[in-house]
N, C-alpha and C positions, 0 to 999 in steps of 0.2 A: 215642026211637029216631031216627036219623040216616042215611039212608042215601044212597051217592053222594057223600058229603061229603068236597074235597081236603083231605088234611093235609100238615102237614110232619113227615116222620119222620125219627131217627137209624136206621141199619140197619148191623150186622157182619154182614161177608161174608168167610168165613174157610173157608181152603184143606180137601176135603172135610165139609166141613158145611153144611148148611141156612142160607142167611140167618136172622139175630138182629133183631128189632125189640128197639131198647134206649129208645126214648124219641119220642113223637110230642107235636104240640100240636092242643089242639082248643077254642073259642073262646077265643084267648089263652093256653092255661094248656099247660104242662107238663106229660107225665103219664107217667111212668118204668115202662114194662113190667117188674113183678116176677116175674111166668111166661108163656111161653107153653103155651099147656092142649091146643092143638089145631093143626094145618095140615094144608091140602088144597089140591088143584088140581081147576080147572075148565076149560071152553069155554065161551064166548057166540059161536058163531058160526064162527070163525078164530081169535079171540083166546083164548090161555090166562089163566087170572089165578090167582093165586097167593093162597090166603086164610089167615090168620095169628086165632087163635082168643087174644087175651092177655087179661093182668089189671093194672091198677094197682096191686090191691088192695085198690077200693074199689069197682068194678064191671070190667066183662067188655066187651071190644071187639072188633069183629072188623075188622082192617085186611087191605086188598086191596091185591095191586101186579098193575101191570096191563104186562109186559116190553115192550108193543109201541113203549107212549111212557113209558115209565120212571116212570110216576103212581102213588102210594097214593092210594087213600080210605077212608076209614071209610062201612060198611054197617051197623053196630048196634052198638047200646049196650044192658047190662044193668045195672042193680042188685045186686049181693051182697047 
């Protein structure tokens, strides 16, 4: 499990629709969001954060964007 942890993500962002996570890396590796399963929003405080529920395919991730400084990170990791 990981949590707190910065990534780098690809993200579509297309005219009425939800942001797309389409590909982040996480130690070194590339790992190609084949579904997202789940999104919701949150508060901690003032901040909203934005939480993205995907799959590689091979386990289950949940990546955060945080609008206020333009940040992802990854909060968990699962197994399939």
């Amino acid at each position: 499990m990981t949590s707190g942890k910065s990534v780098r993500i690809a993200v579509l962002f297309e005219p009425g629709k939800k942001a797309r996570p389409v590909w982040f890396e996480l130690n070194r590796r590339q790992h190609r969001v084949q579904e997202t399963t789940y999104h919701w929003q949150d508060c901690v405080g003032e901040r909203q954060l934005l939480h993205y529920a995907v799959s590689d395919g091979d386990a289950l991730y949940e990546l955060v964007f945080d609008p206020a400084d333009q940040s992802w990170t990854i909060h968990s990791q699962r197994t399939e």
